[in-house]
VEXSE-920458 format. One record per residue (C-alpha): x, y, z. Coordinates in steps of 0.25 Angstrom, whole numbers, padded with zeros to 4 digits, always signed. Each point is the difference from the previous one (the first is absolute). Layout:
XYZ...
//
This chain:
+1191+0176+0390-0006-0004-0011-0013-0004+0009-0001+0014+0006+0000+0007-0014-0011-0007-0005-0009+0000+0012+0005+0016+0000-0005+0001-0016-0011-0008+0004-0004+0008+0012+0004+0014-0010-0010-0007-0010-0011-0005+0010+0001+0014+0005-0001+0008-0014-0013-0009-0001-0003+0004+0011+0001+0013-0002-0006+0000-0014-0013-0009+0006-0001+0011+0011+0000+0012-0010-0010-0007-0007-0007-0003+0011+0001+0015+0005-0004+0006-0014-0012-0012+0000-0004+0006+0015+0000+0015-0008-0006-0003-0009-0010-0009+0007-0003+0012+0011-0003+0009-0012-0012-0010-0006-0004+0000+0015+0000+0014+0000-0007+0002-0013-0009-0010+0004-0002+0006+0015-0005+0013-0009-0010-0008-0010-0006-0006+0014+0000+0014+0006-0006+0006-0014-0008-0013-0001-0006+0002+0016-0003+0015-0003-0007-0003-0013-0005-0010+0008-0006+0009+0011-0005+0011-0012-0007-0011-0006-0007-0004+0013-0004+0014+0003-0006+0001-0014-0008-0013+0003-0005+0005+0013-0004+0015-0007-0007-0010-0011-0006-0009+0010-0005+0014+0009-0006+0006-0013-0008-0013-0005-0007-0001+0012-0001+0015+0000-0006-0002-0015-0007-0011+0006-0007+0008+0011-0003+0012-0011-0005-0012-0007-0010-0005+0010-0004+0014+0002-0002+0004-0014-0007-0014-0002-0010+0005+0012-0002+0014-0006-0004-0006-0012-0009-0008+0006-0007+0012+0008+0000+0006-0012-0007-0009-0007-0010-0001+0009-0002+0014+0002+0000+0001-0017-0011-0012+0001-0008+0008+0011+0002+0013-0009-0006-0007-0012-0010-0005+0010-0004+0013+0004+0002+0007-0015-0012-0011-0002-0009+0001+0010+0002+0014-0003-0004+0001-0015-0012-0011+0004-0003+0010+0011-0001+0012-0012-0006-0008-0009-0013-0003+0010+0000+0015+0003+0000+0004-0016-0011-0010-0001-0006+0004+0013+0001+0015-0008-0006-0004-0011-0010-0007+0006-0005+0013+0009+0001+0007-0011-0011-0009-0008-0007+0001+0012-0001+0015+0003-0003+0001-0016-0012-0009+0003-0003+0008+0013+0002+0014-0009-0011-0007-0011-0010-0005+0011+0002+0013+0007-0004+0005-0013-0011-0008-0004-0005+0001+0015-0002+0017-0004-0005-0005-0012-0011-0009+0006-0003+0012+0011-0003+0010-0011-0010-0010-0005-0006-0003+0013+0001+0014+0002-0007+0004-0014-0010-0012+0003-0005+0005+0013-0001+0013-0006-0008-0005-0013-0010-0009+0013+0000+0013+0008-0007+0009-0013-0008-0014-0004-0006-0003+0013-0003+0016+0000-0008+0000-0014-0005-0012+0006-0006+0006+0014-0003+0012-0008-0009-0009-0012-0008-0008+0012-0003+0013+0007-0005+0004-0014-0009-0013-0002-0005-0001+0013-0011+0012+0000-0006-0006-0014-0005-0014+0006-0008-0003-0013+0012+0001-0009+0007-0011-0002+0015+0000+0005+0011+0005-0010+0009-0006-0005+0016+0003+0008+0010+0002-0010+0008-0010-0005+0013+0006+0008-0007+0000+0013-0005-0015-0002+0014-0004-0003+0005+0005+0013-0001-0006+0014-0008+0002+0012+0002+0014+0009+0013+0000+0007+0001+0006+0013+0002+0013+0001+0012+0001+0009+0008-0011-0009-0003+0010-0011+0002+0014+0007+0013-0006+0006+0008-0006-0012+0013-0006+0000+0008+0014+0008-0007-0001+0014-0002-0017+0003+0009-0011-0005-0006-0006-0015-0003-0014+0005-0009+0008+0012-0007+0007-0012-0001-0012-0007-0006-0007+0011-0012+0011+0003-0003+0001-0014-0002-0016-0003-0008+0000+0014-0010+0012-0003-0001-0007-0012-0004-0014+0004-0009+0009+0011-0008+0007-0009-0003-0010-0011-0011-0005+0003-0008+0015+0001+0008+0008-0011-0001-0010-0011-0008+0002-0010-0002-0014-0004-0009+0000+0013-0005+0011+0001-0013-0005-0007-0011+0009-0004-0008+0010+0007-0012-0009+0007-0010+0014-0003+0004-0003-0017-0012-0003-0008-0004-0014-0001+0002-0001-0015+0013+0005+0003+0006-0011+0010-0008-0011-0005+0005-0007-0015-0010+0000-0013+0000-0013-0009+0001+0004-0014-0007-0005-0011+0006-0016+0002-0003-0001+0015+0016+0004+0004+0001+0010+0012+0006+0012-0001+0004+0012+0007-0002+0014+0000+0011+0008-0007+0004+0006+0014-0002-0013+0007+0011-0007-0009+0009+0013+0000-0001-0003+0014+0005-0013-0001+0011+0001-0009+0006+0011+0008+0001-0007+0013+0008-0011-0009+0008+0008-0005+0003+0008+0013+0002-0014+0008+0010-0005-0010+0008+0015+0001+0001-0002+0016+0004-0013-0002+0011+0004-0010+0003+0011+0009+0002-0006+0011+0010-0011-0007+0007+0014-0003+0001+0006+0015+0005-0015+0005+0010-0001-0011+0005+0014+0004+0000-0003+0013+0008-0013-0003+0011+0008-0007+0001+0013+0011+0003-0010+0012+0010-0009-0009
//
């Protein structure tokens, strides 16, 4: 009996253990199926946080190579816009060198039409002094006809002296160089028939060659001696002579004038 009542406590106490160890064990599995839970949530907020973040870095990742491609772009437009800014400075040079040339191409046609005023100007100037000059040979070789008709009746007389104008002067000119002037014909043409009726008619209307009349009086054409054996002429004889120097060195110079003016007209 004795036996049976201890196993009996031992079995009332191995089953109290038991007991205890299972309520332990029960209030450890709560308690443990709780911390699952709550870990269950933390993986589920951790997954969802998790999933948040991913979709953030795939927005990141879409919008840096979206700045990435607005950065080629803008890399490009600069570039063409650089380049159209260098061909704009370009231009904006070509175009200031291009006004530049035409002011000095201004200012240059502008000098020239001033000299073309002034030699228009001093081109008047020198056909009023043709002008006057033909006049002044037109009255001269008038007196001039008009003094020979004069002299030639009185054959004994010696010849007159011309005045000094009328030996200063050149040869005849052609009457149709004369009478047409500068209006009707071109002035080189005029130019052109005077100088070649002068260079015709030299040799007859000069009086340097003239001579004197071969009916004159022998004392008149032929030289004296004076007192110390020198010859000298008669005083009409050596007016003579001295005129047709004088009236050879006037066509000269005169001539020297129509070639210069005829130099300057066709310039």
């Amino acid at each position: 009996m004795i036996a049976i009542e201890r196993k009996t406590r031992r079995f009332r106490t191995l089953r109290e253990n038991y007991g205890r160890r299972l309520k332990i064990a029960d209030s450890m599995i709560t308690t443990h199926s709780a911390e699952l839970d709550r870990l269950q949530d933390r993986v589920s907020t951790l997954d969802r946080d998790l999933q948040r973040a991913s979709q953030h870095v795939r927005t990141a990742t879409s919008q840096r190579d979206q700045a990435r491609i607005e950065r080629n772009a803008t890399r490009d437009l600069v570039s063409a816009t650089r380049d159209t800014i260098a061909r704009l400075e370009k231009r904006i040079n070509q175009a200031e060198k291009s006004q530049k040339s035409r002011q000095d191409l201004e200012l240059a046609h502008a000098a020239l039409q001033q000299e073309r005023d002034g030699l228009v100007v001093q081109r008047d100037e020198l056909f009023c002094q043709l002008g006057e000059r033909f006049m002044e040979v037109t009255d001269l070789r008038a007196k001039r006809d008009q003094a020979q008709e004069s002299f030639e009746p009185d054959c004994s007389a010696p010849p007159a002296r011309l005045p000094k104008a009328a030996r200063s002067t050149p040869g005849p000119f052609p009457a149709a160089a004369l009478s047409q002037g500068p209006t009707s014909r071109s002035s080189i043409e005029v130019l052109s028939d005077v100088a070649a009726g002068q260079k015709a008619e030299e040799p007859v209307s000069s009086p340097s060659f003239a001579g004197l009349p071969d009916h004159l009086p022998r004392s008149t054409r032929s030289p004296t001696q004076d007192g110390s054996g020198n010859a000298s002429f008669p005083p009409a004889t050596s007016e003579s002579l001295s005129d047709g120097g004088e009236s050879s060195s006037a066509k000269s110079s005169s001539i020297r004038t129509l070639r210069r003016a005829t130099v300057v007209l066709q310039s």
